[in-house]
N, C-alpha and C positions, 0 to 999 in steps of 0.2 A: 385492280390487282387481280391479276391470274393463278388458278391452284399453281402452278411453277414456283410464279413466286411466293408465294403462302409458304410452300413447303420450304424452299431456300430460306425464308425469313426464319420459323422454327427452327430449322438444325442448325444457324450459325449461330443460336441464341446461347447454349452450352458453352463452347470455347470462349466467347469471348466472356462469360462469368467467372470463368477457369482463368485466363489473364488478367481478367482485374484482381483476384483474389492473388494471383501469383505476383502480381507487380506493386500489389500495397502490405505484402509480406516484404518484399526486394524493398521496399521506400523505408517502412521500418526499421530493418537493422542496417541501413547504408546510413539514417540519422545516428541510430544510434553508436554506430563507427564512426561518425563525424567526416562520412562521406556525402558527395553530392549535395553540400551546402547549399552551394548558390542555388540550384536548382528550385524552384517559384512553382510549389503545386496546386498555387489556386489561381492559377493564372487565367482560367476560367470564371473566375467569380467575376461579380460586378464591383464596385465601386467602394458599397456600403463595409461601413467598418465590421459590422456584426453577423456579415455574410461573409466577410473575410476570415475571422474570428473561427466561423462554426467550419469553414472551409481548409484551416489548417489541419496539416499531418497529425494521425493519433500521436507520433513521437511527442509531441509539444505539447498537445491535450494531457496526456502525461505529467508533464514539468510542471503546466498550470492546476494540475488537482492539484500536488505539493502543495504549491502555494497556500490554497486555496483549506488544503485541510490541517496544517502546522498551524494555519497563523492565529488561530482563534485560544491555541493552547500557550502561546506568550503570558498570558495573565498569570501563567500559574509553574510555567517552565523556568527552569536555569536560563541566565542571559547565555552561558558559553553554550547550550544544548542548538539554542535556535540561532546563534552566530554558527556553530557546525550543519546546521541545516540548511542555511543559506549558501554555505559555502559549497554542499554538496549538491544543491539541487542548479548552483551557475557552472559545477563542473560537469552538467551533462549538458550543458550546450553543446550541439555540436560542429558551433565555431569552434569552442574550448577543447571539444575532442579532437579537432582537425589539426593542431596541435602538433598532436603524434602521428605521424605519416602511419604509421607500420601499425599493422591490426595486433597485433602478437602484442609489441610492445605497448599500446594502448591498456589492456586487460591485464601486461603484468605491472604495470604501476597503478592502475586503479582496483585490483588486488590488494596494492600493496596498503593504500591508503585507505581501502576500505577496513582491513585488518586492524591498520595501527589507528584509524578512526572510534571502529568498535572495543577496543581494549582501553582507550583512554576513556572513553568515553562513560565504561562499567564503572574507571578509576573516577572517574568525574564526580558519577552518580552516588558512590560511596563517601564521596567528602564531602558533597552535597546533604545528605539527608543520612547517614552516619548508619543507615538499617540497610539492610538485604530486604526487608517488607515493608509492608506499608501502601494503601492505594495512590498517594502519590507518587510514589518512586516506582511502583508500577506504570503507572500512567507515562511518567518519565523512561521508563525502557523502553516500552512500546514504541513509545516515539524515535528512539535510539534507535531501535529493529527497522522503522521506515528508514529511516535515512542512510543506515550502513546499507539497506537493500538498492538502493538509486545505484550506488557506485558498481552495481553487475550490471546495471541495465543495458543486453545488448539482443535479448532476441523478446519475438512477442509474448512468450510465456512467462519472464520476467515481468512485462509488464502489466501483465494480468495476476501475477502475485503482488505488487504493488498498489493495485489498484484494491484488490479482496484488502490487504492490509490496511488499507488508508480506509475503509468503514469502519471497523475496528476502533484506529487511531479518532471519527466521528466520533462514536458512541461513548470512547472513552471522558466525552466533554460533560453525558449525562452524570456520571458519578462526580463534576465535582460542582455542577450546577443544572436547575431545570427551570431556570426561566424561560420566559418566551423569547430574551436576545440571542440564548443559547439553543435554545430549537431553530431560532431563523439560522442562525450558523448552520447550525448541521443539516437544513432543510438545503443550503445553498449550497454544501459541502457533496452532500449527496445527488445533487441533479449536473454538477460538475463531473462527477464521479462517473455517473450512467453516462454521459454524455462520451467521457473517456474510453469508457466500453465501446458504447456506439462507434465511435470512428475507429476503434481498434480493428471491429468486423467489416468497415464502411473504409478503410485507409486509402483502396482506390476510387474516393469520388474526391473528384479536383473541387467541386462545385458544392460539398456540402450539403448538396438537396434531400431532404428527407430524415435531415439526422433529429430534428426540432419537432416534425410527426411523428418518428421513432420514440423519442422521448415523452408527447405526449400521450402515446396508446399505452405506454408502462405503469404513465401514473394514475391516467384513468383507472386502468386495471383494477392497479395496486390502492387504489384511496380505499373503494367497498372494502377489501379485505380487512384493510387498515382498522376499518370502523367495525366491524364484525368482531375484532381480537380485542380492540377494547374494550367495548364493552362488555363480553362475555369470558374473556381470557381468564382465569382464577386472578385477582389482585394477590402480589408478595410484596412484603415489608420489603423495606430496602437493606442490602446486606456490607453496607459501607460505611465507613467514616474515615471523613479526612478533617486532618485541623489544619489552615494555613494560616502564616503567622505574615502580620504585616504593621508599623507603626507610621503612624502621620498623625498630623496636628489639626484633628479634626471635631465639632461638639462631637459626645457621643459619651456613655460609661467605659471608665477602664478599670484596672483591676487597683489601681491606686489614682491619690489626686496630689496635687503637688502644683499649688496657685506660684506663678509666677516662671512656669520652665517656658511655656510659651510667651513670644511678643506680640504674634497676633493669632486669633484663634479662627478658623474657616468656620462660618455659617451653611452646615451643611441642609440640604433637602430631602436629602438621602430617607427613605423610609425604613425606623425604626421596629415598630409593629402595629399591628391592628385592633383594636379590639371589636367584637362584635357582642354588646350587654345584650341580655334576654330580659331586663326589668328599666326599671328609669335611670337613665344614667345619671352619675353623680354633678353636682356645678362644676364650670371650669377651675372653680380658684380649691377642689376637693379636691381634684385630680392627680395626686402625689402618687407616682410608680415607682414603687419602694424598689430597688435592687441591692447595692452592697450599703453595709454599714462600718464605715472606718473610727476606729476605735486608737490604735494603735499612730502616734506623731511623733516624729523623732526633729521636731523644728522646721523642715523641712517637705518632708509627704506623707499623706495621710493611709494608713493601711488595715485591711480588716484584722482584727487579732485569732490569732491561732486558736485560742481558748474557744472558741465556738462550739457548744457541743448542737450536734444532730438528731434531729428523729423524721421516722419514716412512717409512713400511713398504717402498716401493716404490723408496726409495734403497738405496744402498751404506751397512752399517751403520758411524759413525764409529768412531773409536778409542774415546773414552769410553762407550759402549755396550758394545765390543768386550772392554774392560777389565773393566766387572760383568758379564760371562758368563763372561771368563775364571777369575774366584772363584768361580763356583758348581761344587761337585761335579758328577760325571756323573751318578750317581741323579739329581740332583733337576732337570738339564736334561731327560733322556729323561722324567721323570713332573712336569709342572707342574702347580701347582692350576688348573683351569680353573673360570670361572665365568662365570654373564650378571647383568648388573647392567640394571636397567629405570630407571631416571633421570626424573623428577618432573620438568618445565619450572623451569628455571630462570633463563632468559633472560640466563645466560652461557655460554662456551665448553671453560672449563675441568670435565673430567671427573672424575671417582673411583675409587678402586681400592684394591686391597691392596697393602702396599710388598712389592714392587716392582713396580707394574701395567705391564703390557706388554699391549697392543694391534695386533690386524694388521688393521687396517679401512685402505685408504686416506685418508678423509677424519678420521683420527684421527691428528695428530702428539704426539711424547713428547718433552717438554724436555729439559735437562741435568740439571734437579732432580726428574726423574721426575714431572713434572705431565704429563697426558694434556688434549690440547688437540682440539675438532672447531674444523672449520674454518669452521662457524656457532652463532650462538647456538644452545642449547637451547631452542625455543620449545614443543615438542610431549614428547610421553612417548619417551624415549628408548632402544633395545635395544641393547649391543653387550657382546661378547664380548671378557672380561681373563683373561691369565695369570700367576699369580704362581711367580717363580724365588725359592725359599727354602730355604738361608741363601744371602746375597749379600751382597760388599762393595763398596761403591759409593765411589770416588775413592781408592783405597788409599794413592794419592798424589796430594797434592794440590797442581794448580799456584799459580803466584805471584799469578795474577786474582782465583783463585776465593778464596785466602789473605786477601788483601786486603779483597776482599767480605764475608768472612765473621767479619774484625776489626772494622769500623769502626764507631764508636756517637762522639755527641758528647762530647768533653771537657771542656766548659765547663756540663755540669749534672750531677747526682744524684751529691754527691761522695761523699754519707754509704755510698752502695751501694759505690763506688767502691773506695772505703779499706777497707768490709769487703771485699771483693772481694781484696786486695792482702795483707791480713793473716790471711784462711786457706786462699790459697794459697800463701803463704811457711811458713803453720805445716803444709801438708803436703806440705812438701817438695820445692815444683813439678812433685806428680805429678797431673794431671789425674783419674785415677779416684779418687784421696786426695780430690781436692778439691773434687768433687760428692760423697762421702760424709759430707764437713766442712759442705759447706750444707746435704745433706736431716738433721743432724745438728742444724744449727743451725736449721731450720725446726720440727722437731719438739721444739724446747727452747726457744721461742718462743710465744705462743697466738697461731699463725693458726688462720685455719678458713673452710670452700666454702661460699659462700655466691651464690644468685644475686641479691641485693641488698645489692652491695656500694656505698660513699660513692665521691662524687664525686670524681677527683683534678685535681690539676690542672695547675703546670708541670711541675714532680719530681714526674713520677709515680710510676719507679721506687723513690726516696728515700723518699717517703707512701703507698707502698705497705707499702715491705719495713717499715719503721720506726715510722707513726702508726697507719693502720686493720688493715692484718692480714685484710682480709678482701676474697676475691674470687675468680672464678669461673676456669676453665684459663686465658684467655687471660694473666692478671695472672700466673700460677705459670712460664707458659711464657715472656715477655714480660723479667719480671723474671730466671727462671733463664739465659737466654739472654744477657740482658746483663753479668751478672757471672762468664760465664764467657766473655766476648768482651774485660771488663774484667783479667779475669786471664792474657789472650795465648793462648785457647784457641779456636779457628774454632769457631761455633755460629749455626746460624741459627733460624728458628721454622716450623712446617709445621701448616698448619690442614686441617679434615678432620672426621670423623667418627669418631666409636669408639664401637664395640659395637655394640648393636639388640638387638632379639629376635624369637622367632619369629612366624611370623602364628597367629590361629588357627584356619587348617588344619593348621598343623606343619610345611608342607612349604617356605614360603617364610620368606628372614632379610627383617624392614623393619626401617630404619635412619628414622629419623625426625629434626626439626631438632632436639629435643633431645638427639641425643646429639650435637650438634657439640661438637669438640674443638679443642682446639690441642697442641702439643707441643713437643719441641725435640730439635735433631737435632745431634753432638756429634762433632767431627771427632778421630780418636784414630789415633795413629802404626799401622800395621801393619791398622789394623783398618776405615781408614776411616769414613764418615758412620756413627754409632749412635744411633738413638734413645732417647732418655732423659726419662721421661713424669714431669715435677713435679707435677703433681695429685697421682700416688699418694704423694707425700709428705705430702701433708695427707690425701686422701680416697681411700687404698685400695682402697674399696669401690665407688667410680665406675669404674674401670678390670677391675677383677674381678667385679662382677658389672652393671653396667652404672647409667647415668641414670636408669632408673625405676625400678630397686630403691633406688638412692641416694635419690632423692625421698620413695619410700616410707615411707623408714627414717628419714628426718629430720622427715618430715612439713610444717607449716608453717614449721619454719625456716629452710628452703630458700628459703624465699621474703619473708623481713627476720624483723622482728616485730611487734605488734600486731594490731589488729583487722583491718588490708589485707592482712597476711601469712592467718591464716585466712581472708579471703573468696578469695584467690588460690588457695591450697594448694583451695578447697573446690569451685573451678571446674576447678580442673586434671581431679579427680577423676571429678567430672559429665562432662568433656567428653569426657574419656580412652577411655571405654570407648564415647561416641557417635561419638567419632573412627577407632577402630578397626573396628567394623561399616560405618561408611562406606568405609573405606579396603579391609575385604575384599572390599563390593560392585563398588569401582571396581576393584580390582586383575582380578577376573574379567571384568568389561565390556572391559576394556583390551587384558585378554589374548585372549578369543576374541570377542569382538566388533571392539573399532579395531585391533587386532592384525590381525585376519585379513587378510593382507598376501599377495603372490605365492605366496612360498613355502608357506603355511598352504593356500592356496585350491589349488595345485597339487596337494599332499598329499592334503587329502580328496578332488578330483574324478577323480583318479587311481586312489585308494580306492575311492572306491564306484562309478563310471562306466567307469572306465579311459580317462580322456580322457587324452592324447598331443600332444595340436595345438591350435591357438589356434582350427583352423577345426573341429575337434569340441566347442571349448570354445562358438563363437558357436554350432554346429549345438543343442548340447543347451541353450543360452538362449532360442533361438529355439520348438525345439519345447515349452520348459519354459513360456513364456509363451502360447504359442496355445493348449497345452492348457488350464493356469488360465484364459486369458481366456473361450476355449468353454465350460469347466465353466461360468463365472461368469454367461454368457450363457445358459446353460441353466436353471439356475437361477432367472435372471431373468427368462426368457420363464416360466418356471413357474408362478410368483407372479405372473403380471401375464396368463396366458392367462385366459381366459374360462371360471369355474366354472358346469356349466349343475346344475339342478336336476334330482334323478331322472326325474322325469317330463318336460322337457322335453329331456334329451338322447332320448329315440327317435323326438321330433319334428324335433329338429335332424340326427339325419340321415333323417329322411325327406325333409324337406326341401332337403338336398344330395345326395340321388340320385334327386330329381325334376329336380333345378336343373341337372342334366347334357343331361338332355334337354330342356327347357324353360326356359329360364332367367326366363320369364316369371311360373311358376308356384312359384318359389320363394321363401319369406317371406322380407319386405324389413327392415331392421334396425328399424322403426319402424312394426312392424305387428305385433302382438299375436296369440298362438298361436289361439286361438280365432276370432278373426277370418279368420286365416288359410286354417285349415281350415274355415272358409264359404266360402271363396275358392274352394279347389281343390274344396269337392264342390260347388261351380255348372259349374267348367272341365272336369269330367269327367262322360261319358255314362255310364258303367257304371252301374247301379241297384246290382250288389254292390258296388263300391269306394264308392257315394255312402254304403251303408247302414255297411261298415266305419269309414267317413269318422265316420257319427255315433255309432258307436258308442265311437271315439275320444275325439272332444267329451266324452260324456257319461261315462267314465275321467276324461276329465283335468279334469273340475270337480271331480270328486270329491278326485283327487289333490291339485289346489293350493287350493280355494277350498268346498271341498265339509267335511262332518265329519271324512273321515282325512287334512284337512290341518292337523289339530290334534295328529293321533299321531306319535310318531317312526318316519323312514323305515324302521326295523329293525323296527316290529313287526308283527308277522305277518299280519294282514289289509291295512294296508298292501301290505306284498310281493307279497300276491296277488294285489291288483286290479292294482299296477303291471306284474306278470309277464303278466296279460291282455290291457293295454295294448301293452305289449310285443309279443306275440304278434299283435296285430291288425294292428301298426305292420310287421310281417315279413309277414301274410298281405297285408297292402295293397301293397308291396312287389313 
């Protein structure tokens, strides 16, 4: 190659960046006029699908963030919201736009329907969720706002408000969940997103090349920084709550129970919470996780009574508080179990615990019935700190309210329970501990049996429970025992909750999952006050002893009816069970040092390893922690983008810069070819020696770039020489 052409190569370099930029402007809004369809602009690609993919118009890059950033908000959106998003994001096809011949008339009907889109749309959102606020129906506008904005989409700055919008529309996924399925969303939502950018600026390459390195130098970049703001960024509490409401027929606590609405009950896996003890944990068959106490039966379903009075950490503790601490031994006040329980969103308020959980959070109240109450839903993963006081007796004496409450069931149904009810506790004596030994007596000389696909009941439940089917899961054991012994004048209510779990596998954490939801029954007895007394283990021992998932185990698909639906069920359980559980270890550790890392976690480590003390060493060392990443990152990036010279032409470019100090006349112009150049200067210079070093320069450096040892590699050895000659001439010239 000749300076000629060197130079010709340079200056046509300019126009034609000028035309690709002018012609991937022109390719953008002809898509987005639903012109030049057919037109094929990767007809340069190869074959492969994902070359194809990175190779299509930013228009479509476009269309596919849509997708890509709506769809993970279904879970929690109106069906009509994301059937108008669909529908808006196929009317910018621009087959669809092609349509409408006439550009004019194009933009005034998707005007018109973007108007009348956004005005039903507000109307939608209002009969939807019935508030003007609320972070849901936020989250729901925003969303609105993306999709009424698709319908202008016709020049590129349109699409780059779409695109700014649709992070936004991401991030709004963190406010209503921060697992790690919802990071992987938004982690894929966002490299879709850059990606859209990318070809937005990149619109004329047919081939796609270089948009997949473009995107890898960003997140390079971007990771340190990433890591830098975490760790050091001030932690804030979170400034949200949302409660979504949802029902299915699944184990788990509800706010009422009501044995027989279902006909078959789903065996969930789903993780209910965690606990992590700081002392010995208690046996399996201890493990009762106290949450509502149903008092309240109208024949039918069992409900907490209203009567419940409250206290709060921060008051004067009542008498009835005062009273179960006065039964507990001194041992076992000065050493309580302590433990943390992490609590799974539940999107109610009432908490769990071991009987007898006690709580000293302020925003944690504890009923009369020892339910643990926060004083918002549980929308997010929840940490707090319970103590159990054991042995304790709770109400030793019991008032005339709570007596009341805890007799009353209707008298005008379930006679047949009734009358047995009446006739063995006359045959034992009217001794209450007689006379639950007379029922689990009579239950096991009986064929029932646990079943989670028990028949449907209907008015007499109780009656078609105890008496026709015989089969059903704790709530029916609890439900049923309770009332016949409410029937025979003995105060009993029902307490639903959890029991058991088992370990994670790492070992070190108990999870309690929605299958092992329980229910029980709690048995008021002179001297001895409320005792629990668990009717499952009357029929299924081995549920309370060694837990729900050995019980399932062990019975296999009977657990779940019979037939062919009981093995496809039992056969999904099995499948899911261990995919449920490696999910649930990965989230439990994202939770914990990841969305965990809260105040006091971040205080801990930077304390640790910085020794920071103050909010203003904490900003100091964010501060210097970012400029240094950013300089690194900048260093870096001049590096790769300085100007690599060739051997032979780095000892003309600084000859060339320490002529150009003195001369600035005489120093080669970016668009002027080394050779040329050096004709240049030995015309501008009188010396005969510097003219003859000058050609003796020249005639090196043909040799080096364009001569026969610019065929060799620069390492070998005659190479080296002639360059170290050059070199030398280029210092004597000098």
């Amino acid at each position: 190659m000749n300076d000629t052409q060197h130079l010709t190569k340079n200056s046509s370099k300019k126009p034609s960046i000028q035309a690709s930029m002018e012609a991937s402007t022109a390719s953008f809004e002809r898509l987005a006029l639903g012109q030049n369809v057919n037109a094929h602009t990767g007809m340069d690609a190869d074959n492969k699908w994902y070359r194809k993919l990175l190779a299509l118009p930013a228009y479509y890059w476009v269309l596919i963030t849509q997708i890509i950033v709506i769809l993970p908000h279904a879970a929690h959106l109106p069906l009509w919201l994301m059937g108008f998003a669909v529908v808006s994001i196929t009317a910018q096809l621009p087959r669809i736009k092609a349509k409408f011949k006439k550009g004019r008339h194009l933009k005034r009907v998707y005007q018109g329907m973007q108007m009348l889109g956004f005005l039903l749309g507000l109307a939608g959102l209002w009969l939807t969720y019935n508030t003007a606020f609320g972070l849901d129906m936020g989250v729901a506008f925003l969303v609105l706002c993306l999709v009424s904005k698709l319908w202008e989409l016709y020049k590129r700055r349109d699409a780059y408000v779409v695109l700014n919008l649709s992070l936004f529309v991401l991030a709004a996924l963190f406010l209503m969940d921060q697992g790690i399925v919802t990071t992987l969303e938004v982690m894929v939502g966002v490299v879709i997103v850059l990606l859209a950018f990318i070809a937005l600026n990149d619109d004329g390459n047919t081939r796609g090349d270089g948009r997949l390195r473009t995107l890898g130098m960003l997140g390079i970049g971007a990771l340190p920084l990433l890591v830098v703001l975490f760790l050091f960024f001030p932690r804030l509490p979170p400034l949200w709550s949302v409660q979504l409401s949802g029902q299915q027929a699944t184990t788990g606590v509800s706010d009422s129970m009501s044995p027989g609405d279902f006909a078959n009950l789903g065996q969930s896996t789903e993780l209910a919470f965690r606990v992590e003890f700081k002392d010995n944990r208690p046996p399996q068959q201890q493990l009762y996780w106290r949450g509502l106490v149903f008092s309240d039966f109208d024949g039918v379903t069992w409900r907490p009574s209203p009567q419940q009075r409250q206290w709060r950490p921060e008051l004067q503790t009542p008498v009835w508080i005062e009273n179960a601490f006065a039964t507990v031994p001194d041992e076992a006040k000065a050493t309580p179990n302590s433990y943390q329980i992490i609590l799974e969103p539940t999107q109610q308020n009432w908490l769990f615990g071991l009987d007898y959980p006690f709580a000293q959070q302020q925003d944690v109240s504890i009923t009369s019935d020892f339910t643990l109450l926060k004083d918002q839903p549980v929308t997010q993963q929840l940490r707090y700190d319970v103590l159990q006081f054991a042995p304790m007796y709770i109400d030793p004496i019991l008032n005339d309210e709570s007596r009341r409450l805890n007799l009353e069931f209707p008298k005008d149904g379930n006679p047949q329970a009734r009358a047995l009810a009446q006739q063995l506790f006359a045959q034992s004596g009217s001794d209450p501990v007689r006379y639950m030994v007379a029922i689990e007596r009579w239950i096991n000389q009986t064929d029932f049996r646990y079943t989670l696909s028990p028949p449907r009941l209907n008015t007499n439940r109780i009656d078609e429970f105890l008496f026709k089917t015989k089969a059903g899961f704790c709530e029916h054991y609890s439900s049923s025992f309770t009332f016949m012994l409410r029937a025979a004048g003995i105060p009993a209510r029902v307490v639903a909750g959890y029991q058991g779990g088992e370990l994670s596998r790492s070992g070190n954490v108990w999870e309690v999952r929605q299958m092992d939801a329980h229910a029980w029954t709690e048995v008021w007895l002179e001297g001895q006050g409320w005792v629990r007394v668990d009717p499952t283990a009357f029929v299924a021992p081995e549920r309370v002893e060694q837990g729900m998932d050995a019980l399932t185990q062990a019975q296999g698909a009977a657990m779940f009816g019979n037939g062919t639906s009981a093995q496809i069920s039992y056969q999904q359980y099995q499948m899911l069970q261990t995919l449920r559980r490696l999910s649930d270890q990965a989230s439990y550790y994202w939770q914990k040092d990841v969305v965990g890392y809260d105040q006091d976690k971040q205080a801990a480590s930077l304390l640790k390893w910085f020794n920071i003390r103050s909010i203003m060493q904490q900003i100091t060392w964010l501060a210097i922690s970012a400029i240094t990443v950013m300089a690194i990152l900048v260093f870096i990036i001049w590096q790769r983008r300085r100007k690599r010279w060739h051997p032979a032409d780095l000892p003309l470019a600084q000859l060339s810069k320490r002529i150009g100090k003195s001369d600035k006349s005489l120093a080669r112009t970016e668009n002027e070819g080394q050779l040329a150049w050096l004709e240049r200067l030995a015309e501008a210079i009188d010396s005969k020696v510097a003219q003859a070093k000058i050609v003796q320069i020249q005639q090196d450096y043909r040799q080096l770039r364009y001569g026969r040892l610019s065929t060799l590699e620069t390492r070998d050895s005659e190479y080296q020489k002639l360059l170290k000659q050059l070199k030398k001439n280029v210092r004597e010239l000098l």
